[in-house]
Structure formats: structure tokens, C-alpha cells
C-alpha positions in Angstrom: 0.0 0.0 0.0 1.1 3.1 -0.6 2.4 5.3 2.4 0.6 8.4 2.7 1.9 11.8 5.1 -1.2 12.4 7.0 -2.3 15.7 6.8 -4.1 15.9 10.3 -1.0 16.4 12.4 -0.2 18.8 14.7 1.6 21.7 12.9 2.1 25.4 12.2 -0.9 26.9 10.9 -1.0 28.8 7.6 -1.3 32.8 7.8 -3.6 32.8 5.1 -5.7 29.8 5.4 -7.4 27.3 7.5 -6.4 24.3 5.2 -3.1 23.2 4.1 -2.1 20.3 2.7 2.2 20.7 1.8 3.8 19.9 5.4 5.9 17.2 6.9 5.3 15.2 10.1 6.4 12.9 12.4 3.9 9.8 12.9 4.2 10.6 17.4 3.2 14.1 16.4 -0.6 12.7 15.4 -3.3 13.5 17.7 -7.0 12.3 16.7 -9.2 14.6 16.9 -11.8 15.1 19.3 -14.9 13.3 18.4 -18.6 14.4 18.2 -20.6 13.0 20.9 -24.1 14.9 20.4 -25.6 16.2 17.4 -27.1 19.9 17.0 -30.7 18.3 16.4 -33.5 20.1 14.5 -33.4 23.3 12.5 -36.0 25.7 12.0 -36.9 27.1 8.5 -37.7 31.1 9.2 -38.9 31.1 5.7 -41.3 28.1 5.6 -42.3 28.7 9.6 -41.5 25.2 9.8 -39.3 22.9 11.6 -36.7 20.7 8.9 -38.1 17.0 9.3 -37.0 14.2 7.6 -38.7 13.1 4.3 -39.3 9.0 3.9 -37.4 8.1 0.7 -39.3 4.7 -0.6 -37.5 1.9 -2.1 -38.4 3.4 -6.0 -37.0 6.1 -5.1 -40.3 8.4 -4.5 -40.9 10.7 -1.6 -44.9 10.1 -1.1 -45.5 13.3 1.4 -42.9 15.6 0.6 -42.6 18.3 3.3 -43.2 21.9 2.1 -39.2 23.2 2.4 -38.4 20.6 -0.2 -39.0 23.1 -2.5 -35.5 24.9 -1.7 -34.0 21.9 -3.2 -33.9 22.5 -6.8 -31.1 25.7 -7.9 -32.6 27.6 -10.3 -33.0 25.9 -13.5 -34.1 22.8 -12.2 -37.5 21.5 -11.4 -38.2 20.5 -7.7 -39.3 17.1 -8.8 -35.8 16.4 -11.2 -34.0 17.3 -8.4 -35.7 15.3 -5.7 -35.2 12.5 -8.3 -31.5 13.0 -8.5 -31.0 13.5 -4.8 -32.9 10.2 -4.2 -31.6 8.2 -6.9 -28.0 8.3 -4.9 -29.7 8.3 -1.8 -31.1 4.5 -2.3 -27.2 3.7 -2.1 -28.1 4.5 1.7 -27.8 1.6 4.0 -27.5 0.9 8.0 -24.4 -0.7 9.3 -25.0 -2.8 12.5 -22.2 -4.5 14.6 -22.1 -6.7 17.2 -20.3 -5.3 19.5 -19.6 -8.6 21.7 -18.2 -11.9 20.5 -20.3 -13.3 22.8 -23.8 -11.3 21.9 -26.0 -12.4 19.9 -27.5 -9.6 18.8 -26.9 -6.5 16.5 -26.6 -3.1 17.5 -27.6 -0.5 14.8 -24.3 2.1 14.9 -24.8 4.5 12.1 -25.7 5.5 8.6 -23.4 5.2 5.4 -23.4 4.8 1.7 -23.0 1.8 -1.1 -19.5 2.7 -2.7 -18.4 1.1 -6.2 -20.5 -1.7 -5.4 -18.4 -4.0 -3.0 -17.6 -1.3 -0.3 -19.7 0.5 1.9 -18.1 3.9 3.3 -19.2 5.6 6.9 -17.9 7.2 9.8 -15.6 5.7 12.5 -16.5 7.3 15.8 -18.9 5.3 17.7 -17.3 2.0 17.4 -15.9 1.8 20.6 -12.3 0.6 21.2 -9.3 -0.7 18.8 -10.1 -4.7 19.7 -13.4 -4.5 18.1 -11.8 -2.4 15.4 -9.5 -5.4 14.6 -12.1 -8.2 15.4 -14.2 -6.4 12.6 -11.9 -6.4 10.2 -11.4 -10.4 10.1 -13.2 -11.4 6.9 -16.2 -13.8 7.7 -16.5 -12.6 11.1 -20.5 -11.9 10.8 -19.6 -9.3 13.2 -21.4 -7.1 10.9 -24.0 -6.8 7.9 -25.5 -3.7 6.0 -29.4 -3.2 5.8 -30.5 -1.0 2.7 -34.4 -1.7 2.9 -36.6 1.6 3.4 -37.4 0.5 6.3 -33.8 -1.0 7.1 -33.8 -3.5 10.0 -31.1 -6.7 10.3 -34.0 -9.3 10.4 -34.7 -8.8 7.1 -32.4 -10.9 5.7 -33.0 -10.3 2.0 -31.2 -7.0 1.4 -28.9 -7.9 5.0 -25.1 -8.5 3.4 -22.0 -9.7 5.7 -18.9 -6.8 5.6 -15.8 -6.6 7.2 -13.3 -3.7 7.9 -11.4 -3.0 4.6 -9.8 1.0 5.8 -9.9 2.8 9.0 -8.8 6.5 9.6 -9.2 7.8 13.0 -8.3 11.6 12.2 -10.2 12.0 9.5 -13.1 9.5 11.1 -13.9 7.5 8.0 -14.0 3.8 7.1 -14.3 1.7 4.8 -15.7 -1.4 4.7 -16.0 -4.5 2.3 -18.8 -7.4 1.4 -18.0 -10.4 2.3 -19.5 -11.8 -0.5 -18.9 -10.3 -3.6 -21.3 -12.0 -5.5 -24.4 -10.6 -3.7 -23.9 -7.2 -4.8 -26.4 -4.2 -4.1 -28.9 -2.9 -6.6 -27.7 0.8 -5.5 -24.4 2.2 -5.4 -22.1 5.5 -6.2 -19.1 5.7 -7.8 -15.7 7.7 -6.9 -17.0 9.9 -9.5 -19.9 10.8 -7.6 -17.0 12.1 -4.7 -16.6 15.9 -4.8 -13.4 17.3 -2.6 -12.5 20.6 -2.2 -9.8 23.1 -2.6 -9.9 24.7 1.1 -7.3 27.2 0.3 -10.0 28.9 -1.9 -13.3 27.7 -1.8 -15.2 27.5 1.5 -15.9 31.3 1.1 -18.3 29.7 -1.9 -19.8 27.2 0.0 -21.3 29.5 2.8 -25.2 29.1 2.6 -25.3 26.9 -0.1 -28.0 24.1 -0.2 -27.2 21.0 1.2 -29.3 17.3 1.4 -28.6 14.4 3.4 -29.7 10.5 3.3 -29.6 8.8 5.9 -31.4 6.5 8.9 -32.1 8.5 12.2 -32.1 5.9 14.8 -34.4 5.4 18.1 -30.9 5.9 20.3 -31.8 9.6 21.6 -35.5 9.6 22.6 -38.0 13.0 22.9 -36.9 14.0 26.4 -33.2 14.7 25.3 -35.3 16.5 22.3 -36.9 18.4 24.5 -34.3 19.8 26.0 -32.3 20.8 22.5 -36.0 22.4 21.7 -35.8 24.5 24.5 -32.0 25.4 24.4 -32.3 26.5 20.6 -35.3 28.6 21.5 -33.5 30.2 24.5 -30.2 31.0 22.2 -32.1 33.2 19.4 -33.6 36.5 19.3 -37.1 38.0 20.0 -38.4 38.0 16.3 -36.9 34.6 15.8 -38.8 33.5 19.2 -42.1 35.1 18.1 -41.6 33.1 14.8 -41.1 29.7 16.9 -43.9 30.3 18.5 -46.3 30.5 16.0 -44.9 26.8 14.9 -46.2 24.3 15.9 -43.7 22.2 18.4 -42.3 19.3 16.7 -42.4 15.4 18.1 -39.4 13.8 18.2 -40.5 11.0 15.6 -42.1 13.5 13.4 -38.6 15.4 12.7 -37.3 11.7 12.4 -38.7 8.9 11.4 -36.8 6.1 13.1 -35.1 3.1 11.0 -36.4 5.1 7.6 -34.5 6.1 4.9 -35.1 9.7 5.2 -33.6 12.5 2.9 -33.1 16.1 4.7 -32.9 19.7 3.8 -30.0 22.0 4.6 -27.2 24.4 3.7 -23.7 25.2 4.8 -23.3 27.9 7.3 -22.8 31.4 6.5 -19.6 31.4 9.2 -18.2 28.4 7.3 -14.8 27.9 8.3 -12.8 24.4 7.4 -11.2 23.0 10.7 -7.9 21.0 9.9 -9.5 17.6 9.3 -11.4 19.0 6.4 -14.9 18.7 9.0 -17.2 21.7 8.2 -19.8 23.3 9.7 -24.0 22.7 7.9 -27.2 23.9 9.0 -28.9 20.5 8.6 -31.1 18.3 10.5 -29.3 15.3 12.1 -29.4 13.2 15.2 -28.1 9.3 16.3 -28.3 6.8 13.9 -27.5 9.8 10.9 -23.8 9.7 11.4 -22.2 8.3 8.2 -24.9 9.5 6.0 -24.3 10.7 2.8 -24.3 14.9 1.9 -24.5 16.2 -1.3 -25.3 19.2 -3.3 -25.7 20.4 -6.9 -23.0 21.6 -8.6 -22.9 22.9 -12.4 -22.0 20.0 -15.1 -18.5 20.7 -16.6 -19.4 19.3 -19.4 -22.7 22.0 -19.9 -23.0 24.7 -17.4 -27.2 24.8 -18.0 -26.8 21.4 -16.4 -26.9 20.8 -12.8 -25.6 17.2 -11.3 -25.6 15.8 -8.0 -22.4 15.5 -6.0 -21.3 13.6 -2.4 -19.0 16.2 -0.8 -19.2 14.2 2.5 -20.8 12.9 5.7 -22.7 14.0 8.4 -20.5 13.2 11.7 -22.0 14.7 14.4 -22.9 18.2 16.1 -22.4 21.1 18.5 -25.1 22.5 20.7 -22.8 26.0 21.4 -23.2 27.2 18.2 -26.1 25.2 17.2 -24.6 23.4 14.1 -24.1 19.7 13.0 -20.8 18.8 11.4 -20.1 16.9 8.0 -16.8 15.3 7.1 -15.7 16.4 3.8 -13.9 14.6 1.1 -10.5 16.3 1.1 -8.6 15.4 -2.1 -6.2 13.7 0.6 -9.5 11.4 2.1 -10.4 11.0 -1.4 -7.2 9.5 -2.3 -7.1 7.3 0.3 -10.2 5.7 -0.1 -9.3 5.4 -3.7 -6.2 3.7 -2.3 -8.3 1.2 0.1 -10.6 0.2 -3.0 -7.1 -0.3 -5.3 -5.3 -2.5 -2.4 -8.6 -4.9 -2.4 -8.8 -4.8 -6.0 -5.5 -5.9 -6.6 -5.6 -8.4 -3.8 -9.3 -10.0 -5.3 -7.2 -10.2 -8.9 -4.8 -12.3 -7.1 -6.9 -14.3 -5.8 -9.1 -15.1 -8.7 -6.2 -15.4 -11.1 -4.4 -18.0 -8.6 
């Protein structure tokens, strides 16, 4: 494999920018960072008067109810339905990873949201699998330590759409893994591509990306319950200002299962925020609906087709990870060019091992 300089060390910051990636470092110097352990919750559309739920994504595809703020989905040029229809089409690569966490247990534990990639690999987010044994007990192929569920309504009992993966790539600084069927003849329906990856240029381009849409897909799970709901309700209310409380008010206050429908396949609304800054792992700052169980799902947004600037397409610029009640914003992970190439490097290392074995 190749060896890679990590880019997440500890190091001299730049005096004109909050992402670098030419530097050298030593391996002791590399501190993980710190990870996520609530999410922001809920967001509240001033425009709509409406609290951002999620919106069931069927298994063709279709949103049956749509909420009323999916209108802000389509940019300008493109209908809401063609863009609902593109942001869904890459959602139903979506899926649920469960673990079980004890060699022992006999049961599953549903950890977090992720996405189909290139067909054999399923990508998420590393944090809330819980110490470095389990990490190398998962990645022992034909462990049955842990399957995928990609269903609508995705539960581990369902064995038709359940597959078998092991741990193909972990990276703890920039919290992503990869992970790899077990059997690669029981391939999904739905997957991305690499193509489908957008990074970004941080020395130049987060000023861009401040307020622009956003949409995640995902499966909020029944981990956090309405009381701890409550309570971010009330602590969002209690941080704005009086004509932003007057406009709460007249809303109606939202139950915790109708902003997220538990163990759905839900797509959300959002946008990057307007104080959009990039932290040095790449992790940035969106104004989007998220809570447990959403960790790992997939973000993406509409960019313009190179190919024909009249045309939009739909682009995965990275995954939600987690949130921060003191300024009230969830956090994505990013595809850096440096955590796009090494996923690209994970996916070549297993293709290149699967050729030897097939040609053997």
C-alpha cells in the first residue's frame, strides 16, 4: 500500500488559510481529533415557519408526502421534482451498518448511517465503534460481526437485502472507514461511484460554499428519545432573538418521531453555514437536520456540469458526523482530495488483492 503523510498532524498553521495540505510530520506528532458526541438536532426554516423534518425516501425512489421546504432543493433551472429524483436516486445507495459489538452477543446493534461505494464497499464514519479490539475483530473477513441493511425501512431481520462486511480502511483523524462485502457475489442494486465524490480546494473555496443548499440521506435511529429533544428544543429557543422566538412560536412544536422517522430512509434539507470555516481535518460546519443513527450519511449538493453549465448534477461532498449545541450546528466530514485518495487507495489494495486471488 502506498504510504501516505497524514495531513491531520499537529503543525504550524497557515497565515492565510485554514487548510493546508504541503507539510511534513512525524507519525508521534498525530493527535485524533476530538470526536462528536451529540448532534445539533433540528433546525428551523424562518422562511417556511416550519421545523426541517425528515422526508421518507421509498424503495423506488419516491418521496410520497414531501414536506413543504423541499421546495428549496432544486437551484434555479431545475424542477423540484428532477431534483428530488436525482437527490434520491443516490440516496437508495443508503444503508444501515450494525455491529455486534460482543463476541459473545448475539445480537446487533444498529451504529450509524453510510453509503454503497463502487458496489463491493460500503463507506461511513468511524467514531462510535468503541475501542481498537473491536476495530481489529471487525476487520477479520467472515466474522459476521457485521452486515449492512439498505431496505426503506432497514432492520437486520430482514435478511433479503442484509449482506455480511468486514473492515477493509480505518482512519481515526479524518473519522472514516471503509468497509468490504464479504461476498462479492451478492452485490447491491444501488451504489455511487468515486465519480460521484466531490473534494474541495480549502485554500479557496469554503468562502463559496457558505449558505449553499445541502441534502442528506440517511437513517435516524431510536438511540436519543423525545426528552433529550426536549431539551435541545428548549436550548435552541433560548439561544435566538425575540423576532426569531415570536416566529417559533407560532410553529407548531415538533415530536421527536415527526422530525425523524426512526429506522427510515429519510432525505433532509439543509445548507452550509454562513460562518463556514474548514477545521484542519477537512470537517465543516452545515445547518442541517441530524441526530443518532445519521452519522455516516451521505451529503451532497448540486454543482454545475462541466461538461454543460445549463446542467446541474448531484455531487457527495461528504458525511454527516456529528454536532455542536454551542453554536447550534451539525458537522459533516468532507472529502478532502487527501480522504479522497485514500479511499481510492483502500478500494485499489482490495482490487489488486481480489485479482490475485481469482487469477491463482
Amino acid at each position: 500500500m502506498t504510504n501516505l503523510t497524514h495531513p491531520y498532524a499537529s503543525r504550524p498553521k497557515s497565515p492565510t488559510s485554514n487548510f493546508v495540505f504541503n507539510f511534513k510530520c512525524q507519525s508521534s506528532q498525530i493527535v485524533p481529533p476530538k470526536m462528536p458526541s451529540e448532534f445539533a438536532g433540528a433546525h428551523f426554516d424562518f422562511v417556511r415557519q416550519s421545523w426541517k423534518g425528515g422526508n421518507i425516501v421509498e424503495n423506488d425512489g419516491t418521496i410520497d408526502f414531501p414536506s413543504k421546504d423541499l421546495i428549496d432543493l432544486a437551484p434555479e433551472g431545475l424542477s423540484q421534482d428532477e431534483a428530488i429524483d436525482m437527490a434520491t436516486n443516490l440516496g437508495l445507495a443508503s444503508g444501515r451498518l450494525w455491529i455486534r459489538t460482543s463476541e459473545t452477543s448475539s445480537e446487533l446493534d444498529f451504529i450509524q448511517s453510510g453509503f454503497y461505494l463502487s458496489e463491493r464497499f460500503f463507506l461511513s464514519t468511524l467514531h462510535f465503534i468503541p475501542d481498537d479490539n473491536l476495530i481489529d475483530a471487525l476487520k477479520r473477513h467472515d466474522s459476521k460481526r457485521a452486515v449492512v441493511t439498505s431496505t426503506r425501512e432497514a432492520v437486520h431481520t430482514f435478511q433479503k437485502t442484509t449482506r455480511a462486511v468486514h473492515l477493509l480502511g480505518v482512519d481515526k483523524y479524518a473519522d472514516i472507514t471503509l468497509w468490504e462485502l464479504d461476498n462479492h457475489l451478492d452485490l447491491p442494486r444501488y451504489s455511487v461511484s468515486c465519480d460521484n465524490l466531490m473534494s474541495f480546494d480549502f485554500e479557496g473555496s469554503t468562502p463559496k460554499l457558505a449558505g449553499h443548499k445541502i441534502w442528506s440521506v440517511g437513517y435516524p435511529g431510536e438511540l436519543g428519545n423525545g426528552e433529550e429533544f426536549k431539551k435541545y428544543v428548549d436550548g435552541y429557543y433560548n439561544q435566538l432573538d425575540i423576532q426569531q422566538r415570536i416566529a417559533i412560536e407560532t410553529a407548531k412544536v415538533p415530536n421527536f418521531h415527526e422530525i425523524f422517522p426512526a429506522n427510515q430512509r429519510s432525505l433532509f434539507l439543509g445548507r452550509f453555514s454562513n460562518n463556514l470555516r474548514a477545521t484542519d481535518t477537512g470537517v465543516l460546519a452545515v445547518e442541517i437536520t441530524a441526530w443518532l443513527g445519521l452519522s455516516g450519511a451521505m451529503v451532497g449538493m448540486f454543482v454545475e456540469d462541466p461538461d454543460d453549465s445549463s446542467k446541474w448534477v448531484p455531487k457527495i461532498v461528504g458525511m454527516i458526523q456529528g454536532g455542536d449545541q454551542n453554536d447550534w450546528c451539525n458537522r459533516i466530514v468532507s472529502f478532502t482530495p487527501f480522504i479522497k485518495r485514500i479511499i481510492t487507495e483502500w478500494i485499489a489494495t482490495s482490487d489488486r488483492a481480489l485479482l490475485t486471488r481469482t487469477s491463482s
